[in-house]
Backbone bond lengths (Angstrom), bond angles and torsions (degrees), N, CA, C in turn:
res aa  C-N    CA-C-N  psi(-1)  N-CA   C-N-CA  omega(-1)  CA-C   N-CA-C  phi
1 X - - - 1.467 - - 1.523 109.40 -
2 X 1.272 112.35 123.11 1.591 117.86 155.80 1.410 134.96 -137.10
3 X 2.013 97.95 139.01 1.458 81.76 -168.20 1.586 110.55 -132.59
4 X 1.259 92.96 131.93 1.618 112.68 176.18 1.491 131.86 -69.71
5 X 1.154 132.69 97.34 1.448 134.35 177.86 1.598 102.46 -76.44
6 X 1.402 109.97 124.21 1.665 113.52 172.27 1.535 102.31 -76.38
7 X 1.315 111.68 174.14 1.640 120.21 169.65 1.313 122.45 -31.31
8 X 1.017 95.02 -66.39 2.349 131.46 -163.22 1.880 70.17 -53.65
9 X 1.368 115.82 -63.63 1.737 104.84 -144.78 1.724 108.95 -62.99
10 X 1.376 93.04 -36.72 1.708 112.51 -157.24 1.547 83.00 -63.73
11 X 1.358 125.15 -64.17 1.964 131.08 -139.93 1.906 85.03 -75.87
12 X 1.860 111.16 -31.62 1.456 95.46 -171.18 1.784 124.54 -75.27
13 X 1.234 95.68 -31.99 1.385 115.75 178.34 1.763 117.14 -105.10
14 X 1.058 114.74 64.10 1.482 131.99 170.53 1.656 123.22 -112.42
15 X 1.250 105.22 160.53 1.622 121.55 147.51 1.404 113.23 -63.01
16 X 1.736 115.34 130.59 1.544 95.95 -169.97 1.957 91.96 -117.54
17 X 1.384 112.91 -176.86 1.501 99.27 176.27 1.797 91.11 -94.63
18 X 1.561 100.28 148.74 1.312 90.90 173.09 1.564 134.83 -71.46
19 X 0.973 130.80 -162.21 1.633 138.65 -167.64 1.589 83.27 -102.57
20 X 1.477 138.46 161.86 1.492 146.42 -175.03 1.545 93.64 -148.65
21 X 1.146 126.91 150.12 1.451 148.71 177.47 1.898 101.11 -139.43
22 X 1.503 102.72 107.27 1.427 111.43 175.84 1.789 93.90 -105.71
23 X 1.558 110.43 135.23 1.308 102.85 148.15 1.980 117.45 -138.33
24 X 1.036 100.30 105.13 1.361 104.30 -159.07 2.056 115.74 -99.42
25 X 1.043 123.69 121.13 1.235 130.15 157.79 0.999 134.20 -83.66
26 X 1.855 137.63 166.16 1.415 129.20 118.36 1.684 125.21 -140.21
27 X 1.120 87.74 -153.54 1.779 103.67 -171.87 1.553 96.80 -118.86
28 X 1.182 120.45 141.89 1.771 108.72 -176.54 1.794 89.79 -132.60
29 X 1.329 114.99 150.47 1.473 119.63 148.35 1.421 124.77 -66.31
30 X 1.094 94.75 177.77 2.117 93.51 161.79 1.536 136.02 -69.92
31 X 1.443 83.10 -10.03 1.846 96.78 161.75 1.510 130.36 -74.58
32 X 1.537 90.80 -20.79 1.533 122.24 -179.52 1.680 95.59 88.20
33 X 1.551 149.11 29.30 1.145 136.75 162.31 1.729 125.96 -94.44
34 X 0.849 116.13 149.46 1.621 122.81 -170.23 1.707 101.47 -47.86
35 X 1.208 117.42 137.06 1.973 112.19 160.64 1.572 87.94 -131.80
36 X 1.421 124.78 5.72 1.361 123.17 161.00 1.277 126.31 -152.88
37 X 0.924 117.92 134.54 1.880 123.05 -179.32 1.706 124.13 -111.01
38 X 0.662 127.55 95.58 1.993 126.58 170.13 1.338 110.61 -93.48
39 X 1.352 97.38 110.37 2.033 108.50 166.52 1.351 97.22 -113.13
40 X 1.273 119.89 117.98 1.615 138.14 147.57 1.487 126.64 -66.44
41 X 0.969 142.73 40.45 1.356 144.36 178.68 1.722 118.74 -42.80
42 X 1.260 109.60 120.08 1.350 116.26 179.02 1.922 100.04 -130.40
43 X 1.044 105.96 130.86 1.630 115.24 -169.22 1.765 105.64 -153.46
44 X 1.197 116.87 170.50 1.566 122.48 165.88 1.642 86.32 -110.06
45 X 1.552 97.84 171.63 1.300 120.65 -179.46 2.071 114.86 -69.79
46 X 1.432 84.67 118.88 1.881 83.90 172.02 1.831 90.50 -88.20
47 X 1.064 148.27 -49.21 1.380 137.92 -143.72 1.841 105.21 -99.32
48 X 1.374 110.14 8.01 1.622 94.13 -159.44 1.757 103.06 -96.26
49 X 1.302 124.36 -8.56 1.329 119.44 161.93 2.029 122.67 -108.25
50 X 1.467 92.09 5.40 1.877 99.86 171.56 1.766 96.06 -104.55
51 X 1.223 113.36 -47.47 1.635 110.00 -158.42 1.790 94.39 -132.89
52 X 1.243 148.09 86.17 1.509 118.81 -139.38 1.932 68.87 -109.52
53 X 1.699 124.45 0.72 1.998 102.43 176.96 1.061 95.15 -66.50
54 X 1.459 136.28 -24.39 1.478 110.55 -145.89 1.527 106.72 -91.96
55 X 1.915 116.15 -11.07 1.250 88.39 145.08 1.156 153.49 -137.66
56 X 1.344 114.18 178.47 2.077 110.55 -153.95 1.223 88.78 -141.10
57 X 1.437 91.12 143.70 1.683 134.36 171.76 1.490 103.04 29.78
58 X 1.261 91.42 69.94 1.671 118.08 170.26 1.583 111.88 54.52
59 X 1.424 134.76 34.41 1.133 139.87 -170.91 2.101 115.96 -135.34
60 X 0.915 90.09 106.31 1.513 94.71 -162.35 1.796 99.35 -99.02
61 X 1.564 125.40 87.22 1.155 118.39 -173.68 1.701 118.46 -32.28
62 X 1.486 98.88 -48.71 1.686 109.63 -156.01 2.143 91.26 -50.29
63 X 1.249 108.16 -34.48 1.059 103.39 -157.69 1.979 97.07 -62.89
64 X 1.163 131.97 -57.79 1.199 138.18 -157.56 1.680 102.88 -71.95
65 X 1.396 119.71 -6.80 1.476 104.42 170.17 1.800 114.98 -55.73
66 X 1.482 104.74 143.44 1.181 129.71 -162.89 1.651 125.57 49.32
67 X 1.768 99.14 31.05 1.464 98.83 160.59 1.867 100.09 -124.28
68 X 1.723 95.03 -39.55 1.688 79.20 172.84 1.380 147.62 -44.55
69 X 1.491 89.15 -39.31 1.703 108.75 179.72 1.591 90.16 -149.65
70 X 1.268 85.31 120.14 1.704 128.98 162.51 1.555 120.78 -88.11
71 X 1.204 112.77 151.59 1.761 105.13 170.21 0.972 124.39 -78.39
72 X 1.447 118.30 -14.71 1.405 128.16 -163.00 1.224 130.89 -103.30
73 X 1.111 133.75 112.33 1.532 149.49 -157.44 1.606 111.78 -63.55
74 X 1.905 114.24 89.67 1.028 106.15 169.72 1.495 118.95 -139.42
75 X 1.234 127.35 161.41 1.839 133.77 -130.62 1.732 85.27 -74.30
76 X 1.207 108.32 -39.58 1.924 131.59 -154.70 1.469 114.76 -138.23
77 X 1.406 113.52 89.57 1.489 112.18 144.69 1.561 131.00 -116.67
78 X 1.709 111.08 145.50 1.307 107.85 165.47 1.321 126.05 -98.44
79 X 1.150 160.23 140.39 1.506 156.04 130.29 1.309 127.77 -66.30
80 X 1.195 133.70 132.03 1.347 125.55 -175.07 1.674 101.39 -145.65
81 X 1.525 105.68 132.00 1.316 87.09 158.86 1.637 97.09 -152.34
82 X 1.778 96.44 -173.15 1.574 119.31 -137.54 2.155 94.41 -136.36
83 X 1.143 125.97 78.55 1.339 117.26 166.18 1.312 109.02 -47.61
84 X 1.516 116.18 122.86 1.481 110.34 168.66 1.283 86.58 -119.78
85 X 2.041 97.06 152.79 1.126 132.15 165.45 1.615 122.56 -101.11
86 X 1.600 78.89 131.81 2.138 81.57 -170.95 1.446 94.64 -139.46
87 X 1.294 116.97 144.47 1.545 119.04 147.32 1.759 147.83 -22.14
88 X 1.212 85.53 -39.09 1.356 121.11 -171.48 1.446 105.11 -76.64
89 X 1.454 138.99 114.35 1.610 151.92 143.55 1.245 105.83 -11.56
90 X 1.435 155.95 112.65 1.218 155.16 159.97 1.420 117.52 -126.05
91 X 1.705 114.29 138.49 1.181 101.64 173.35 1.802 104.70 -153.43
92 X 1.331 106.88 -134.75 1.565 97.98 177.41 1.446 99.92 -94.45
93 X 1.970 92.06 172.78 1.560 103.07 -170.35 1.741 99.03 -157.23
94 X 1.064 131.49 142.16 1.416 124.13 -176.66 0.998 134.70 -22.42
95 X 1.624 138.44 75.43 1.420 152.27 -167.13 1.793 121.39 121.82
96 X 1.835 93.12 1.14 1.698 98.50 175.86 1.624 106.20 32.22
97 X 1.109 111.40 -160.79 1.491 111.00 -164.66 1.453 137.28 -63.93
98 X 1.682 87.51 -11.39 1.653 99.45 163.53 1.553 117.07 -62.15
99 X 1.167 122.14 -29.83 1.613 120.42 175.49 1.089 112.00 -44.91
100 X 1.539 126.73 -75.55 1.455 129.98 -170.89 1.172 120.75 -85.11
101 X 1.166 124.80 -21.98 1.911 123.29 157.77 1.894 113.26 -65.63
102 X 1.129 108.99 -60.85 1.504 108.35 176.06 1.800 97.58 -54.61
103 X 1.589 140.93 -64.73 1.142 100.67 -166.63 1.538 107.36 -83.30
104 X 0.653 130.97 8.36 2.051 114.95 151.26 1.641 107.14 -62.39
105 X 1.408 113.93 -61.32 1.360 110.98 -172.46 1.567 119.79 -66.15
106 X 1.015 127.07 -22.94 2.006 153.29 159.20 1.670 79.54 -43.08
107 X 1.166 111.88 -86.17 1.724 129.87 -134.50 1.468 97.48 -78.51
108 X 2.051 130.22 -5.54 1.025 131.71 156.51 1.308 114.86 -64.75
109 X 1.833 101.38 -63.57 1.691 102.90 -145.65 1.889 86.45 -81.07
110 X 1.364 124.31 3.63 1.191 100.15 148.34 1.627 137.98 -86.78
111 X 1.091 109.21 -28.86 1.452 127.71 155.51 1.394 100.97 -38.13
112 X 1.496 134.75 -63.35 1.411 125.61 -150.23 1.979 95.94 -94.40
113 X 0.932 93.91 2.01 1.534 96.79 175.68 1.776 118.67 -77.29
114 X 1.664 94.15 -50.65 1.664 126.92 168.86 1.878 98.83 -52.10
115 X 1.279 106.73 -74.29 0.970 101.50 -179.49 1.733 123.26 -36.99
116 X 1.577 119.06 -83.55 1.457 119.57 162.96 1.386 100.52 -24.56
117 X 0.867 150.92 -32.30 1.688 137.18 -155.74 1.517 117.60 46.40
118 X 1.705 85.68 79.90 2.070 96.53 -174.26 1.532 78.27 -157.15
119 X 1.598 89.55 155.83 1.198 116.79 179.34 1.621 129.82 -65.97
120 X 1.103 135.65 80.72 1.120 147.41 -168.35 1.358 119.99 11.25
121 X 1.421 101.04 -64.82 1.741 135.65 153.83 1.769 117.85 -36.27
122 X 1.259 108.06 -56.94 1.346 100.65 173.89 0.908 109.90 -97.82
123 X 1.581 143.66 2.27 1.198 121.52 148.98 1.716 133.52 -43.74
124 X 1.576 92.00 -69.95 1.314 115.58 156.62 1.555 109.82 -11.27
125 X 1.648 119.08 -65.12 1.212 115.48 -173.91 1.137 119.93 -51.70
126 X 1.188 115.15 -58.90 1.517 121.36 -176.00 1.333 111.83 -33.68
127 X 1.611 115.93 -51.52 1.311 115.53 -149.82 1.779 83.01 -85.39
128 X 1.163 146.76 10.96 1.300 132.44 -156.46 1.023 80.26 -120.66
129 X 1.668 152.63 -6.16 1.513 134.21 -154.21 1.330 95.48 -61.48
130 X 1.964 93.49 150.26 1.727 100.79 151.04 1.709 95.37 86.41
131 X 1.576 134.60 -21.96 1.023 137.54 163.51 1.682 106.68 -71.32
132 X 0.985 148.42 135.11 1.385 142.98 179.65 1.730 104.33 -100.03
133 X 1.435 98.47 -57.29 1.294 105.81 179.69 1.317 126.12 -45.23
134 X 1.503 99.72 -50.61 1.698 114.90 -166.26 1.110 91.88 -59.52
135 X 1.571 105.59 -53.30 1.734 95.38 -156.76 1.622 129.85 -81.96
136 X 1.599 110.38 0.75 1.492 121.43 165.85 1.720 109.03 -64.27
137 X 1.806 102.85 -34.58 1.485 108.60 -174.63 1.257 106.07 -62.31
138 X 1.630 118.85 -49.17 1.818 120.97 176.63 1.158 99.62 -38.44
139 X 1.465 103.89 -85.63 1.777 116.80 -162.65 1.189 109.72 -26.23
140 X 1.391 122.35 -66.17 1.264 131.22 167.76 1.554 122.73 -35.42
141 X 1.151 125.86 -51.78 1.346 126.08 -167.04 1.536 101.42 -78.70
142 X 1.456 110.68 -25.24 1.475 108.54 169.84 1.243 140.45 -69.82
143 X 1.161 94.14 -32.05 1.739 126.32 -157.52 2.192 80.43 -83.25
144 X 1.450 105.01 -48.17 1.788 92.98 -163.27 1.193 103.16 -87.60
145 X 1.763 140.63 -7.50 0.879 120.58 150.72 1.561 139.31 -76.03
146 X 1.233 86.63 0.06 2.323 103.77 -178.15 1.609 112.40 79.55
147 X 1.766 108.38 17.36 1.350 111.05 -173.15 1.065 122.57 -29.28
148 X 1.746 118.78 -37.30 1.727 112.67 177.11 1.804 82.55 -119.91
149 X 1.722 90.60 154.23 1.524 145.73 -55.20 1.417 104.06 -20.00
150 X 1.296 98.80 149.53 1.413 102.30 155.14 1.480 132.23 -69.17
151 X 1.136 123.62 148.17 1.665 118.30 -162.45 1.479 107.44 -65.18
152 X 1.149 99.34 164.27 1.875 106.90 -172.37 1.802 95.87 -97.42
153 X 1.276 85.46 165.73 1.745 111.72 165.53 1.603 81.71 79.72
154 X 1.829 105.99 -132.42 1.415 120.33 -161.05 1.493 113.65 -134.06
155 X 1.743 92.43 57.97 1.325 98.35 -171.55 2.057 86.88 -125.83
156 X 1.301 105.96 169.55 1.560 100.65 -151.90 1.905 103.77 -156.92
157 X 0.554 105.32 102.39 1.998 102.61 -175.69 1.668 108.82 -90.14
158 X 1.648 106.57 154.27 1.262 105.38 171.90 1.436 100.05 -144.47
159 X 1.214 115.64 149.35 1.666 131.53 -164.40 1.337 104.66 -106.66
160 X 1.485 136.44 152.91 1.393 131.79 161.82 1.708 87.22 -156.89
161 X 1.247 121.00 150.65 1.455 134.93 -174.12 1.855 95.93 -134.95
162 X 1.347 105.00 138.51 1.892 120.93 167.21 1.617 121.12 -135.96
163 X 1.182 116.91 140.98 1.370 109.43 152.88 1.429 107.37 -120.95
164 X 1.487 114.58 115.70 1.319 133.25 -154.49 1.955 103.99 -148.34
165 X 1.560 111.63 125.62 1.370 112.18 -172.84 1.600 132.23 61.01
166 X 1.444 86.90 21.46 1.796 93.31 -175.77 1.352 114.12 80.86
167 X 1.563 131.25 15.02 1.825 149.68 161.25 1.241 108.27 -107.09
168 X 0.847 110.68 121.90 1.540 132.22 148.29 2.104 112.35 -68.81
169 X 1.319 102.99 106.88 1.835 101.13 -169.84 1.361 100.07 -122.13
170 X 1.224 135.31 141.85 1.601 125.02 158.29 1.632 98.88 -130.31
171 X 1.433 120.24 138.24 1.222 119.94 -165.10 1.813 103.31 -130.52
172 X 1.513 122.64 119.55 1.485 113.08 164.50 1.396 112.13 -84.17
173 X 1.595 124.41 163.56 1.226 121.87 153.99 1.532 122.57 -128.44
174 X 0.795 103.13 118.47 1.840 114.24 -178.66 1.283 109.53 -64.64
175 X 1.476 139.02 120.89 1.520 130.71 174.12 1.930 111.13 -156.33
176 X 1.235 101.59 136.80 1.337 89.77 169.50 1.871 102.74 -125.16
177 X 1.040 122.22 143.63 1.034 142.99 -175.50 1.875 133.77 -92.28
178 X 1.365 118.34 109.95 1.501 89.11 -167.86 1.353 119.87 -116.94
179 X 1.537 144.50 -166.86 1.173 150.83 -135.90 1.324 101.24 -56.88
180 X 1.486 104.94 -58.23 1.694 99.74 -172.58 1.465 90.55 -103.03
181 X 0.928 137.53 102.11 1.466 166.83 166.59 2.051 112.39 8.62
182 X 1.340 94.22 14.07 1.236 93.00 159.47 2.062 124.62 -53.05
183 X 1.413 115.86 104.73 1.341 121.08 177.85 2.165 113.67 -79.41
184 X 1.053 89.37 107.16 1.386 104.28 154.17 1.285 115.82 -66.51
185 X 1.498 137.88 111.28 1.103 120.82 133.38 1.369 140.83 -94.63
186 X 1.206 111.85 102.41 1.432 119.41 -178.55 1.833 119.95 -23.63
187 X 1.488 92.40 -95.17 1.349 127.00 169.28 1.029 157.59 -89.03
188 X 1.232 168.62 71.45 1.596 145.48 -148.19 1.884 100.67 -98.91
189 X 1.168 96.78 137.68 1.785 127.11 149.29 1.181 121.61 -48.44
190 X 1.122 131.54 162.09 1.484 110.96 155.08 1.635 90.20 -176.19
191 X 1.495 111.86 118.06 1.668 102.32 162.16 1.314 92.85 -144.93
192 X 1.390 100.95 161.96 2.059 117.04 -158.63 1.416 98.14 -160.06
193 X 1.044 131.71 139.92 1.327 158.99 128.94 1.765 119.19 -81.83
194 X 1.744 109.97 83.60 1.319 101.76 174.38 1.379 130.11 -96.91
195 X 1.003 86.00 9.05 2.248 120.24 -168.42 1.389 103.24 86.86
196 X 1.409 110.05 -119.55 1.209 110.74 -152.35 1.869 111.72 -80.47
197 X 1.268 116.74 112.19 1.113 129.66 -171.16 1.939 111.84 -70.82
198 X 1.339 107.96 128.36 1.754 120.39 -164.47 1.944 82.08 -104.37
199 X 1.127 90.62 -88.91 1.368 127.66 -158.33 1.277 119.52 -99.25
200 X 1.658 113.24 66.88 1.952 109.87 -176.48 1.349 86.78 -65.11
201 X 0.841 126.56 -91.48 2.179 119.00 -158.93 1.704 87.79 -13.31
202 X 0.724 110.49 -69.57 1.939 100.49 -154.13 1.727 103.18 -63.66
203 X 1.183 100.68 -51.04 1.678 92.45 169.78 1.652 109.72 -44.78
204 X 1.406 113.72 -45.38 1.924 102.96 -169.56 1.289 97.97 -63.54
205 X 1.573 141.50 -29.78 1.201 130.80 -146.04 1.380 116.13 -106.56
206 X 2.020 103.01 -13.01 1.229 119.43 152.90 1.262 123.42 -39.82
207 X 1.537 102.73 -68.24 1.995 133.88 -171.89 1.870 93.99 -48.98
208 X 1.236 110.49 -62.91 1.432 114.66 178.25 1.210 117.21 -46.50
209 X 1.255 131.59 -42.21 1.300 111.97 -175.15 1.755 107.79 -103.70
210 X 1.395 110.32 -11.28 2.003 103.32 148.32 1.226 110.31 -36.31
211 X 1.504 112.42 -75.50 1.322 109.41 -172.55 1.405 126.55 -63.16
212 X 1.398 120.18 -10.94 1.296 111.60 167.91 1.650 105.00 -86.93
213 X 0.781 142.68 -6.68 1.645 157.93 166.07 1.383 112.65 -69.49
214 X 1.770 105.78 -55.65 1.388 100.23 167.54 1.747 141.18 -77.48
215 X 1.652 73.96 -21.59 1.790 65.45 176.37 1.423 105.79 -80.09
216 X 1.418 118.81 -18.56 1.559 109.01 175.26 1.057 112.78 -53.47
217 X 0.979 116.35 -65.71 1.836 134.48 -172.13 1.492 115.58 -39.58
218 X 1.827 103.86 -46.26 1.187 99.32 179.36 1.459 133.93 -110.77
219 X 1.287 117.34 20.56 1.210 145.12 163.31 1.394 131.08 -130.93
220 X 1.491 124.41 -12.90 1.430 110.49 143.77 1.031 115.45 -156.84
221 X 1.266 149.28 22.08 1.247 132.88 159.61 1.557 123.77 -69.17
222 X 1.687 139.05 152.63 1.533 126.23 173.37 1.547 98.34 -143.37
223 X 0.586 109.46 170.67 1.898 117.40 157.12 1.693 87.22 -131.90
224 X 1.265 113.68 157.21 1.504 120.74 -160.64 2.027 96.50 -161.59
225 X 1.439 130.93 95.46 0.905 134.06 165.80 1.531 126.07 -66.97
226 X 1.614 129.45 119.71 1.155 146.74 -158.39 1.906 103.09 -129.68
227 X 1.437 91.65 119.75 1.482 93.86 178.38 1.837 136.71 3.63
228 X 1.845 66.60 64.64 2.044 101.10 -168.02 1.186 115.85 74.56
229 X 0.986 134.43 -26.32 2.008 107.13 172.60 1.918 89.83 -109.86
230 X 1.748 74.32 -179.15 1.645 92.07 -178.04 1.420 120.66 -108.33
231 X 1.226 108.63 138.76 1.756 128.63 -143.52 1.536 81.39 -92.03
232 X 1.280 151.92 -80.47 1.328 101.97 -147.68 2.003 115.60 -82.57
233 X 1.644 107.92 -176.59 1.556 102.47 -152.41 1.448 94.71 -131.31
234 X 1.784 125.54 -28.09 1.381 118.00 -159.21 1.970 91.73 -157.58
235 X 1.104 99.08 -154.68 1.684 109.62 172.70 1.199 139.88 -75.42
236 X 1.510 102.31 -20.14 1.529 117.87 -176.64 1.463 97.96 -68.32
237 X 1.520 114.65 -47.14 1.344 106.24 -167.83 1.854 109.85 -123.93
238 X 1.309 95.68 22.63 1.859 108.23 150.63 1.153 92.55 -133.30
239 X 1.470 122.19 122.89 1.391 132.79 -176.07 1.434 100.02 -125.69
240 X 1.939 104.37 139.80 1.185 112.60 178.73 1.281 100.10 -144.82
241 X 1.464 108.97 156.00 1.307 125.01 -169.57 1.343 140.66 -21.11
242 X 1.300 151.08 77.36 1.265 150.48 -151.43 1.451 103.81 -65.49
243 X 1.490 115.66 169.16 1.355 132.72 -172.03 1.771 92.07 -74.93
244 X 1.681 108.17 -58.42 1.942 96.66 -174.34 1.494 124.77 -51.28
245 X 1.570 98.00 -18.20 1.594 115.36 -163.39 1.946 100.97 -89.40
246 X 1.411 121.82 -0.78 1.280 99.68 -172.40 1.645 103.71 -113.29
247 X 1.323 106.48 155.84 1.647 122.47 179.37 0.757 151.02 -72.43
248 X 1.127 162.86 -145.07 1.843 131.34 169.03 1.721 63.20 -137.10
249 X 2.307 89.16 154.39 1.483 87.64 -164.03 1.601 72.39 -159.34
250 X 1.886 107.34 132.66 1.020 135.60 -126.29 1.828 95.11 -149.91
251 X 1.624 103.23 85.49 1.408 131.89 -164.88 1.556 103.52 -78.47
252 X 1.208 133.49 97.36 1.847 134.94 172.55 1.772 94.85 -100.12
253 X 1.460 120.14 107.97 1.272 126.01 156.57 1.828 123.91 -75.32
254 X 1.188 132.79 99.77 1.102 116.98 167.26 1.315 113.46 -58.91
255 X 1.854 125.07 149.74 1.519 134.85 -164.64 1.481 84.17 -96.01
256 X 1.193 111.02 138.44 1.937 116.33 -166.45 1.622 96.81 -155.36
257 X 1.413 106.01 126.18 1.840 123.19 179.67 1.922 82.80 -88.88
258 X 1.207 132.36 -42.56 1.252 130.29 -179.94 1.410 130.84 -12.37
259 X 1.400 137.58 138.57 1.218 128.59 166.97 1.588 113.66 -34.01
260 X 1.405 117.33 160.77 1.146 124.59 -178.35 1.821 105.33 -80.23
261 X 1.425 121.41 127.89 1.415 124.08 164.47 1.409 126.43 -96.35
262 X 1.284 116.37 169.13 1.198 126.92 -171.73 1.656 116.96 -62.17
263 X 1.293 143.74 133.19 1.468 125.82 -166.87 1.774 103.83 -129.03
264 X 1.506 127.07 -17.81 1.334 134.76 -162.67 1.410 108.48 -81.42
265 X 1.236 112.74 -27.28 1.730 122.45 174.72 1.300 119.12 -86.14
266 X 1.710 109.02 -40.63 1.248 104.03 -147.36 1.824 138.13 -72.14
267 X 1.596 82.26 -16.59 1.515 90.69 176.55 1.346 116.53 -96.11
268 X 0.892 124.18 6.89 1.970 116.68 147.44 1.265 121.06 -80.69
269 X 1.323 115.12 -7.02 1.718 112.88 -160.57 1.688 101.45 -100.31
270 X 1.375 131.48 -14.72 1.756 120.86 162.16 1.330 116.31 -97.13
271 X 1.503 101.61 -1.36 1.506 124.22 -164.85 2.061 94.41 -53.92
272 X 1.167 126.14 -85.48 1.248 150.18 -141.37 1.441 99.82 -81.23
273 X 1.378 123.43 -29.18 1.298 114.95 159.00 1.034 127.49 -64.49
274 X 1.739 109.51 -69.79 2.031 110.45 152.50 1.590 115.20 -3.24
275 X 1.267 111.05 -61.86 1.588 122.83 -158.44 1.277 111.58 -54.68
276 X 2.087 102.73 -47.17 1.558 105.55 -176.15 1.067 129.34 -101.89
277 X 1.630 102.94 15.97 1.624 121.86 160.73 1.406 117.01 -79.08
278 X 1.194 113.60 -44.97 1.449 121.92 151.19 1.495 121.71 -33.23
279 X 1.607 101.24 -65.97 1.311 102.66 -147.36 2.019 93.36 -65.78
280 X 1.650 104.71 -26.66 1.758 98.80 162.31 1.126 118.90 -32.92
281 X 1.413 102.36 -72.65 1.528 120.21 177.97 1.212 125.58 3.48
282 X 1.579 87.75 -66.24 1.410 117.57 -151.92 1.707 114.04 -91.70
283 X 1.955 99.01 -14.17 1.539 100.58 -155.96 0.843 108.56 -132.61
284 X 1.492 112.37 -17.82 1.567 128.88 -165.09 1.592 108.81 64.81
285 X 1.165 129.42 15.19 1.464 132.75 -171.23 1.903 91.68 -122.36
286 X 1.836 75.51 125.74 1.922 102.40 178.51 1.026 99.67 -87.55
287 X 1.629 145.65 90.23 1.017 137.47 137.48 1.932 127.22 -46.58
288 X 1.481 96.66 131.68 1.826 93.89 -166.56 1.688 88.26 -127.22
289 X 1.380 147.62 -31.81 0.965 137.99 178.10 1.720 129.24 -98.31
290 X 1.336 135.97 146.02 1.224 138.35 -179.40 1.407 125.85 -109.84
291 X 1.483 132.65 136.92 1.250 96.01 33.80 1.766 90.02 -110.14
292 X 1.610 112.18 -171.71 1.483 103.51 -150.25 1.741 102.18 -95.91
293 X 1.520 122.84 23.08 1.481 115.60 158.06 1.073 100.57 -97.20
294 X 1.035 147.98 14.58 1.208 136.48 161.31 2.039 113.66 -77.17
295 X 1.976 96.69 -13.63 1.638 101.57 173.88 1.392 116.68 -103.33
296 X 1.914 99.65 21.52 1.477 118.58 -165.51 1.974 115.35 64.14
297 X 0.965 102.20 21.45 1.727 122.61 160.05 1.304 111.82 -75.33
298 X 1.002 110.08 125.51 1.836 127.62 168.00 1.092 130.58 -120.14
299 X 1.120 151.37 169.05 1.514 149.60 178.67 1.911 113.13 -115.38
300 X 1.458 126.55 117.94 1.496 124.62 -141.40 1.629 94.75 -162.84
């Protein structure tokens, strides 16, 4: 016996990733750097219909990856989170909970960077001191994207840094943007420290298709619920990344004696922050929600 699910059935009747609610604060010195951090995490369950032991007393780990532990060296953090209950089947999806916690926390410590009036890039450092690793990945990811000067004409980069799956990744994105908000993306960055390196070809081809994952994810894909089921059925109206629409994407391996890290997640997860650091950059507009046609943003 075999049985075939067409498109319409498979995309209608799924596990979806859930909806995430970040609300994040801090406390800054006179340097303008964090001596306190608050992430509020509110999510439905990714693990409670694949693994539903793992969770207890309303706390679903998968969900708090990349709010529990951060890379970044600070005196005071809180975590908080909120199990929500929904109707709706939910579970994991390429980057589990690191997706939407890392870009809330990306699209913060750049926010508080803007604010202080420091360079995105060396912000980052600071808060990375005393990390060796992390911070060869910055330098690095900076240094091969040409982060300083900044590019000429009306082209505009945005930075986001993770340690996600046992890698250390920091990813730029090159984009210039035009009148009616069609986003170019040029380029992507990409430098990682996963330790001990097997397979660079497969690692580059990993990073490549993150970013083709992420820019989907975060610029047009939705699932959209309609008087109980879900309205779209195939591609026309779940749209993912076209061949004209993707970037040339620019793989820096750090040489690492290190345990071996995780490589199948990791390059979607700095992906979507990068994007809307940029799209600041470029617009002066803080985008905080996804995906970004929904702020009349497109990919062109």
């Amino acid at each position: 016996m075999k049985l075939i699910w067409s498109r319409e059935e498979d995309m209608q009747h799924d596990f979806y990733r859930p909806t995430v609610l970040n609300r994040l604060a801090a406390a800054v010195n006179d340097q303008g750097f964090p001596v306190a951090l608050q992430q509020r995490v509110v999510s439905a369950s990714q693990l409670h219909h694949v693994a539903p032991q793992a969770v207890k007393d309303g706390l679903d780990p998968i969900c708090l990856e990349g709010a529990a532990e951060i890379p970044y060296t600070l005196p005071n953090l809180f975590v908080d989170f909120t199990l929500m209950q929904i109707p709706v089947p939910t579970s994991v999806w390429r980057s589990t909970g690191y997706g939407p916690n890392v870009f809330a926390l990306e699209s913060f410590i750049d926010e508080l960077a803007r604010r202080a009036r420091r360079d995105p890039y060396e912000y980052r450092r600071v808060l990375l001191a005393g990390n060796k690793r992390a911070l060869r990945v910055l330098d690095l990811v900076a240094d091969k994207s040409g982060w300083k000067p900044s590019p000429d004409g009306n082209r505009f980069r945005g930075m986001a840094f993770a340690h996600c799956y046992g890698t250390f990744v920091g990813q730029v994105v090159e984009i210039s943007v035009s009148s009616n908000k069609r986003i170019k993306v040029h380029r992507v960055v990409v430098a990682l420290d996963c330790g001990q390196v097997i397979h660079p070809d497969g690692i580059r081809a990993q990073m490549e298709s993150g970013v083709t994952w992420g820019l989907t994810a975060g610029v047009k894909s939705e699932i959209i619920f309609k008087n109980g089921k879900v309205a779209q059925s195939n591609f026309h109206d779940f749209e993912v990344l076209r061949i004209p629409e993707m970037p040339r994407v620019e793989t820096h391996i750090v040489e690492s004696h290190e345990a071996p890290g995780g490589m199948g997640e990791v390059g979607a997860v700095p992906l979507v922050p990068a994007l809307v650091n940029a799209v600041f950059a470029a617009t002066g507009r803080r985008l905080r929600s996804l995906p970004l046609h929904r702020h009349g943003f497109s990919l062109g």
